[in-house]
C-alpha positions in Angstrom: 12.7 -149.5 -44.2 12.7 -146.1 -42.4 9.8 -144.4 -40.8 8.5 -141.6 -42.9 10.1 -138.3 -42.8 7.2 -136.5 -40.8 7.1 -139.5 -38.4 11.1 -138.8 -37.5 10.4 -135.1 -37.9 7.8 -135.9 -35.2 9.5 -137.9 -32.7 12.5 -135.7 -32.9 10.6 -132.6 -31.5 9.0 -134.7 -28.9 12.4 -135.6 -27.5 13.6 -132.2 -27.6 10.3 -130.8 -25.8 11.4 -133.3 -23.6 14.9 -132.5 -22.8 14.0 -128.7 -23.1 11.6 -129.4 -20.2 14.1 -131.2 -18.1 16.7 -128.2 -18.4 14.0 -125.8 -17.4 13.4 -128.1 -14.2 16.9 -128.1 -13.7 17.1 -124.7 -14.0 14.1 -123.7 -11.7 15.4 -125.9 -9.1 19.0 -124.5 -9.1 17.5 -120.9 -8.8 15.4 -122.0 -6.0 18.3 -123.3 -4.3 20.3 -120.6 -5.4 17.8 -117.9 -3.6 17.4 -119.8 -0.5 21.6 -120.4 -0.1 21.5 -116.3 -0.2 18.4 -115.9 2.2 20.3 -118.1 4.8 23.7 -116.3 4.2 21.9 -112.7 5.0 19.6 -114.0 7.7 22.7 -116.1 9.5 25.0 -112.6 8.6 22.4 -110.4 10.4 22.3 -112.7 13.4 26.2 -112.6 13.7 26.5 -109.1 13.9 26.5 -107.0 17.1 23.1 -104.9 18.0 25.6 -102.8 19.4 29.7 -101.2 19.6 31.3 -103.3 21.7 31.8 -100.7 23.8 28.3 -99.4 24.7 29.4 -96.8 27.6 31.0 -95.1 24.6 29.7 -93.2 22.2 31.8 -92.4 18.6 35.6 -93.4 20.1 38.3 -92.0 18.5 42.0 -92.5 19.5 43.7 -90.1 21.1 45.2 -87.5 19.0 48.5 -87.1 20.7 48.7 -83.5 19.1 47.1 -81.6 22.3 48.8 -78.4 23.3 51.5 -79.2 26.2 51.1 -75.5 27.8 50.0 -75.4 31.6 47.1 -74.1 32.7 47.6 -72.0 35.9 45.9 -68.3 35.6 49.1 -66.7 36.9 51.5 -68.7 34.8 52.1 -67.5 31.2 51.8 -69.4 28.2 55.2 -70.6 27.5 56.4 -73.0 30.2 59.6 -74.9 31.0 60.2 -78.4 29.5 59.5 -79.4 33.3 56.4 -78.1 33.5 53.6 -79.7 35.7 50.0 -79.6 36.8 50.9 -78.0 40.6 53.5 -76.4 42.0 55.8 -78.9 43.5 58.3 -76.6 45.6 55.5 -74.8 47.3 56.9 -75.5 50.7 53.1 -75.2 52.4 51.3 -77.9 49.6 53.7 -80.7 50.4 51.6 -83.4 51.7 54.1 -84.9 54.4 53.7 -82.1 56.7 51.5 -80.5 58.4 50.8 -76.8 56.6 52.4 -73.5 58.4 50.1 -71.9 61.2 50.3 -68.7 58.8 46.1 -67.7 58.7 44.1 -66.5 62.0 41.2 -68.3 63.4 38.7 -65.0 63.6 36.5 -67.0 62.0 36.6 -65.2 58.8 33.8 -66.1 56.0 31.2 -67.1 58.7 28.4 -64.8 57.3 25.5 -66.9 56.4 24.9 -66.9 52.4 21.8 -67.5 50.8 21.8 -71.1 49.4 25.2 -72.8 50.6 25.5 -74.2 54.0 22.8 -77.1 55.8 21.2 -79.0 53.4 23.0 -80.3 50.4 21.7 -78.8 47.4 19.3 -76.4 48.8 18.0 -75.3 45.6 17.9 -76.7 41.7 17.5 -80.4 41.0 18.1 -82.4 44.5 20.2 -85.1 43.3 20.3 -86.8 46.8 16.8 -87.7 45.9 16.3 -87.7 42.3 17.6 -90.8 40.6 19.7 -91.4 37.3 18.5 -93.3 34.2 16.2 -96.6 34.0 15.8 -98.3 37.1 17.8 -101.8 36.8 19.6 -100.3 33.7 23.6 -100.0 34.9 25.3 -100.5 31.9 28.1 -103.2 31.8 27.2 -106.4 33.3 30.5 -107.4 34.4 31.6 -107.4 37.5 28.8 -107.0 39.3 28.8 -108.8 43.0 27.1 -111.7 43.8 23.7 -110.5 44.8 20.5 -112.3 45.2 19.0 -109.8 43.1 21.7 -107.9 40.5 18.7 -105.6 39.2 18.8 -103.6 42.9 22.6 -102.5 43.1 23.7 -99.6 42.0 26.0 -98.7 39.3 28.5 -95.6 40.5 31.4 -94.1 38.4 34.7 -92.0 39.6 36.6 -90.1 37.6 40.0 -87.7 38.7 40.9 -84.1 39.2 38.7 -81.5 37.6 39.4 -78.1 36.5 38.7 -75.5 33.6 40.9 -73.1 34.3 43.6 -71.3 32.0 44.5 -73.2 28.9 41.5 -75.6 29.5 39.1 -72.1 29.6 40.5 -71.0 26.1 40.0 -74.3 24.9 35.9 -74.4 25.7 35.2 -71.1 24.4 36.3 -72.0 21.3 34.8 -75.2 21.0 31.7 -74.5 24.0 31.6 -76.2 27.3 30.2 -80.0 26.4 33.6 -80.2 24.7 35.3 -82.3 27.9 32.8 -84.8 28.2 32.1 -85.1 24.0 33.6 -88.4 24.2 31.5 -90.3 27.4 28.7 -90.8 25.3 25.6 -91.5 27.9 28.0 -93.6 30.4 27.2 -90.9 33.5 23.5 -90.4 32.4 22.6 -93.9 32.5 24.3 -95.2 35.9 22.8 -94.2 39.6 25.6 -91.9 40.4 28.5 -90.3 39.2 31.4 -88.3 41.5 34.8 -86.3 40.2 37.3 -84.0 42.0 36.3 -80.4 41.4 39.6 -79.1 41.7 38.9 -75.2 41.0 36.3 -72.1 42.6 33.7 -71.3 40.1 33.2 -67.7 40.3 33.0 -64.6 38.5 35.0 -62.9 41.6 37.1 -63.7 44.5 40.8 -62.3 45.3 43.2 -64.9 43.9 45.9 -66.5 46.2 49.0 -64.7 46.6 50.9 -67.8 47.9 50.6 -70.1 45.4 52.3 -71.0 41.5 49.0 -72.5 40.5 45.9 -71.0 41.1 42.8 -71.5 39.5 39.7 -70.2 38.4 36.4 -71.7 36.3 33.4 -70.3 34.6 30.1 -71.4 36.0 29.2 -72.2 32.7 31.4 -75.2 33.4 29.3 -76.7 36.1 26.3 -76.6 33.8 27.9 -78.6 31.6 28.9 -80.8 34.0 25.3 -81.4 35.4 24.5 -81.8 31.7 26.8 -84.6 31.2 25.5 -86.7 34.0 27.5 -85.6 37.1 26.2 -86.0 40.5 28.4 -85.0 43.2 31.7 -83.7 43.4 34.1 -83.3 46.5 35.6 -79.8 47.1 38.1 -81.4 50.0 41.4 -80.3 48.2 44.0 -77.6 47.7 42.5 -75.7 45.0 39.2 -74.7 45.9 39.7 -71.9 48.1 42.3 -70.4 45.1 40.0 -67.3 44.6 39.2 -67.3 48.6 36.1 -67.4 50.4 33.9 -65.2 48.3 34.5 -68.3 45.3 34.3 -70.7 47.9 30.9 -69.5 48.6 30.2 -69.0 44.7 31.1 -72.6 43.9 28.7 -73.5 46.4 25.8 -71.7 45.4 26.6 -72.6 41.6 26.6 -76.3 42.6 23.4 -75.9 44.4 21.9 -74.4 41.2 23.2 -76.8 38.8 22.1 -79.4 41.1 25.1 -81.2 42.2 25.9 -82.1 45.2 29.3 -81.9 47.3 31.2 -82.8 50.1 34.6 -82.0 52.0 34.2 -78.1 52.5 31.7 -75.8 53.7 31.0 -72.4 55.1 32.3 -74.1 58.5 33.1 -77.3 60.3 30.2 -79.2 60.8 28.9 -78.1 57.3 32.6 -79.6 55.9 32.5 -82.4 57.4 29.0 -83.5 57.1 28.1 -86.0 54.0 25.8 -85.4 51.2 23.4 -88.3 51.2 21.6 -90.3 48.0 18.8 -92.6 47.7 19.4 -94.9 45.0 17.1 -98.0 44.3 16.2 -97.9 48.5 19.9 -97.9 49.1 21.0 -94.9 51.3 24.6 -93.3 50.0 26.5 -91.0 52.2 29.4 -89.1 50.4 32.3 -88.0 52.2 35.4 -86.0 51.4 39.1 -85.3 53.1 42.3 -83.8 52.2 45.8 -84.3 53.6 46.8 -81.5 51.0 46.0 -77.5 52.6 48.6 -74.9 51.6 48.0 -73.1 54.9 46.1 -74.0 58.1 43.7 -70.5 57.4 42.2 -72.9 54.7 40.7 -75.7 57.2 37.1 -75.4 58.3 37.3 -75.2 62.1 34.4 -74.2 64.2 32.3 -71.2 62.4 36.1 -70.6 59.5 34.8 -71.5 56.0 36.9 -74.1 54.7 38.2 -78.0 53.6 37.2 -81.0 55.6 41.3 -82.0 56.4 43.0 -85.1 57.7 46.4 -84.5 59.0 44.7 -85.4 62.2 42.2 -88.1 61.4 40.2 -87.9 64.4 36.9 -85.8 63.1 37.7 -87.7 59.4 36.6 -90.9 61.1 34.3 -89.3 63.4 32.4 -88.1 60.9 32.7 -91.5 58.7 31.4 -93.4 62.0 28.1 -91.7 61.8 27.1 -91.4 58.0 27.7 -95.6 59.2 24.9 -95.3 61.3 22.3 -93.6 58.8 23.8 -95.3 55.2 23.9 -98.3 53.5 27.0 -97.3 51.6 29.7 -94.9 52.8 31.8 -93.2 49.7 35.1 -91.2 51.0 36.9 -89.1 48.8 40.8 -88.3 49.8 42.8 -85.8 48.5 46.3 -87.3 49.7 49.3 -88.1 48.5 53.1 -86.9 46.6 52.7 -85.6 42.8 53.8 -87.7 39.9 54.2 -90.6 42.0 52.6 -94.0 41.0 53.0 -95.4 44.5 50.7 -94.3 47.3 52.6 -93.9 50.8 52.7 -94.4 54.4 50.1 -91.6 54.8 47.4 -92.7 52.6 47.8 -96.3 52.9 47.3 -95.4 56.9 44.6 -93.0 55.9 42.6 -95.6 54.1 43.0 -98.6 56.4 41.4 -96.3 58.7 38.3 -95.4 57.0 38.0 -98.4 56.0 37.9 -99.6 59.6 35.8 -96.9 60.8 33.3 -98.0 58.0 33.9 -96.3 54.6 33.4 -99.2 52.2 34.5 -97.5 49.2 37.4 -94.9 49.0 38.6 -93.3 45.8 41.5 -91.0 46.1 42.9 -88.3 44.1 46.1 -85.1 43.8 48.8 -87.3 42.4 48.0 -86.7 38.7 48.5 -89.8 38.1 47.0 -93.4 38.5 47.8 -95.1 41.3 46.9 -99.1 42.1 43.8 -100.4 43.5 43.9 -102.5 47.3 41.1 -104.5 48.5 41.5 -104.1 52.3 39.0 -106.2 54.3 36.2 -106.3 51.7 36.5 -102.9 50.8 38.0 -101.2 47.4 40.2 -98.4 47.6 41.4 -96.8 44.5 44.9 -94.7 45.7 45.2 -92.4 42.9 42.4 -91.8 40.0 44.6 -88.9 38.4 43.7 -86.1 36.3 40.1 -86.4 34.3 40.0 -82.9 32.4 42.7 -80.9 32.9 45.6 -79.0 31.2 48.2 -81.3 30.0 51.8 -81.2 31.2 54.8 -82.1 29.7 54.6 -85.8 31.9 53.4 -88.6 29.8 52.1 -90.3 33.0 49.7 -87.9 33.6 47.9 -87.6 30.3 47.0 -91.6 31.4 43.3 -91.6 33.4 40.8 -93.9 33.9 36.8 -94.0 34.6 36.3 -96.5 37.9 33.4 -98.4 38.4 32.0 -99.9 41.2 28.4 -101.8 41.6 27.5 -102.2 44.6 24.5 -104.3 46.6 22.6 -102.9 49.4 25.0 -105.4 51.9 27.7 -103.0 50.5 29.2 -105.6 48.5 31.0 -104.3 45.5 32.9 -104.9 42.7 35.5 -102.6 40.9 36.2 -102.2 37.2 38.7 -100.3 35.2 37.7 -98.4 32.0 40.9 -96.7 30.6 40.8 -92.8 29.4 43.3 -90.7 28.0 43.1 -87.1 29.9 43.8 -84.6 27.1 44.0 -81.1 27.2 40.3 -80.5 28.5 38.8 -83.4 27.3 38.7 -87.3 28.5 39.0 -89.8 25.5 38.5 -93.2 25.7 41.7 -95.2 25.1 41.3 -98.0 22.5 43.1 -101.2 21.1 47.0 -101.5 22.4 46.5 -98.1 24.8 43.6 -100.0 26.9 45.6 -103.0 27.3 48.5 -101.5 28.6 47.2 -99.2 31.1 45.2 -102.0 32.1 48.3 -104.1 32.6 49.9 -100.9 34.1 47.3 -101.0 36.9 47.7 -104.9 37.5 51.2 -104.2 38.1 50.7 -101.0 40.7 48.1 -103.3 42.3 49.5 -106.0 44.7 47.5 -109.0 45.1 44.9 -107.9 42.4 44.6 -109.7 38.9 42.7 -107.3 36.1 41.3 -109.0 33.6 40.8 -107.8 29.6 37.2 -106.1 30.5 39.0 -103.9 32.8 37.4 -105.8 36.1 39.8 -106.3 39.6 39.6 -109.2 41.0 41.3 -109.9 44.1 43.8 -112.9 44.4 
């Protein structure tokens, strides 16, 4: 016989309770597991991702445009050039770097009136950056390449960048868009590091007689300087064939703008010894003297001698390493600047090859060089770095693709003067550096592998000798 009815009724719920309860177990554990396979995707996904870009000198990259206006930039020159046009005047017989410049100034001693705020001490007046450090103590940015120190935390972190200028079609450019516009694109690279040095390659003045004698001759708004100290700049070195353009009077106006800006300079002055002396940093207890000499002077008038205004020159070496020999004695790191070499050549020659061995030898340990427009390769002579050619960092763009091809160059160095170079590729546009990215920074890094015998550069951008 069958149970009765209710009895089945009965035993059927219980079962069903029963199942219902298992599915809801079933169902709780399989959300449980559910949530926690999510909670360990985002936690492990959040761990995996960078705290920052994964280039952290630079601040909102974007690729070059390749669309920047190909005019020059000379104030004398108008605004339609050749198809051959170029940054300088290369048939300007007196500018050619193999020989020695025509005896075509006098030696009266002409601009040797003494001017409130340029001349002895570098900078007289403003922010003393000789003294006054950069950014966090220990903080230098990118960790590679640095020497082999005992203590990494104590060098110091210097960059380097090419020919400067904000002359003609560079000026129009930073009125419209206001004068931050070349450096937009550094991010906080030359705020954070101990000290940063460029070519000023132009007077800054309101006045001054421009130079008859020349196809290029510039002339820069002090409002440029400002923005320069703004950006993180240092020191610049005036040792080259543009800076006496709008003659003594903008000599002496660069001078006193630097001095109120607060950046420091070396390679001319109101006379020799003031030329040729360095400007000196402390950085992190380490004591930087800064040093700067050009091969290129259109005419001889333009050399300081004795009480004459003027560029620090080397066509004779002799007070170049002079003066090198004794910022040895007082520094821990000697810097030289050289303005040297033939335009639009990727090769460095007799002269500054020469040039270099012999500041090296005299004691420079670091010498950066610059006038080509264009990069040159790196040599490591006895220890020391010497970068031949940094080419043009803002400046007007010329019809030559190998000019528009710059670079930012690093060095850390340890109180032993030990340091270490690295390559950060930029693209100089019209009036503004850009950093280059993807396929453009592994080619002009393979670029400056090639141009430098003997040295291996790595995907970072660090030379590393062979």
């Amino acid at each position: 016989m069958y149970p009765p009815r209710s009895q089945r009724s009965s035993e059927k719920k219980k079962v069903r309770r029963t199942r219902n309860t298992k599915i809801r177990i079933v169902n709780v554990i399989l959300i449980a597991a559910i949530a926690l396979v999510g909670l360990y995707y985002m936690l492990n996904t959040r761990e995996q991702q960078p705290s920052q870009p994964a280039n952290s000198e630079v601040v909102q990259q974007e690729p070059p445009s390749g669309s920047e206006d190909k005019g020059g930039g000379a104030l004398n020159q108008s605004d339609t050039e050749p198809a051959n046009t170029s940054d300088e005047d290369s048939s300007t017989v007196n500018e050619k770097p193999g020989a020695e410049p025509g005896n075509t100034g006098d030696r009266s001693g002409s601009g040797t009136s003494e001017t409130s705020g340029v001349g002895g001490e570098k900078p007289a007046t403003g922010t003393n950056p000789a003294t006054t450090g950069k950014g966090t103590p220990g903080k230098t940015g990118d960790d590679k390449g640095t020497p082999s120190t005992s203590d990494s935390s104590k060098d110091v972190t210097i960059h380097f960048v090419g020919d400067i200028q904000f002359s003609g079609k560079v000026a129009e450019l930073l009125e419209k868009n206001g004068y931050d516009y070349p450096f937009a694109k550094l991010g906080s690279m030359f705020k954070s590091d101990d000290l940063t040095i460029g070519n000023l390659e132009t007077p800054v003045t309101h006045g001054g007689t421009g130079a008859t004698d020349k196809t290029y001759v510039y002339k820069s708004s002090p409002k440029s300087l400002q923005a320069m100290a703004a950006a993180g700049f240092d020191a610049v070195n005036l040792a080259n064939n543009h800076i006496l353009d709008q003659g003594v009077e903008g000599l002496v106006d660069t001078l006193t703008y630097l001095n109120d800006y607060g950046i420091a300079h070396a390679g001319a002055g109101m006379n020799e010894a003031d030329a040729y002396e360095p400007a000196y940093f402390e950085r992190k207890g380490m004591k930087i003297a800064l040093l700067g000499f050009s091969r290129v002077v259109p005419v001889t008038s333009w050399k300081a001698d004795g009480n004459r205004a003027g560029v620090a020159e080397a066509y004779d070496s002799t007070r170049a390493v002079e003066a090198i020999k004794t910022a040895r004695k007082k520094a821990d790191l000697v810097i030289v600047v050289a303005h040297w070499g033939e335009e639009r050549v990727s090769t460095p020659n007799e002269d500054q090859t020469r040039l270099a061995h012999e500041f090296v030898d005299a004691g420079a340990d670091l010498i950066i060089g610059g006038h080509p427009h264009v990069l040159q390769g790196l040599e490591y002579y006895k220890g020391k770095w010497i970068a031949y050619s940094t080419g043009n960092f803002i400046f007007t763009k010329s019809t030559n693709e190998e000019t528009w091809k710059t670079a930012v160059f690093q060095a850390r160095c340890s109180r032993e003067a030990a340091c270490s170079m690295k390559v950060i590729p930029y693209e100089a546009a019209l009036g503004q550096a850009v950093p280059m990215l993807d396929d453009a920074n592994r080619l002009l890094l393979e670029q400056m592998a090639k141009m430098s015998p003997g040295i291996r550069v790595t995907a970072d951008g660090v030379a590393i000798p062979n």
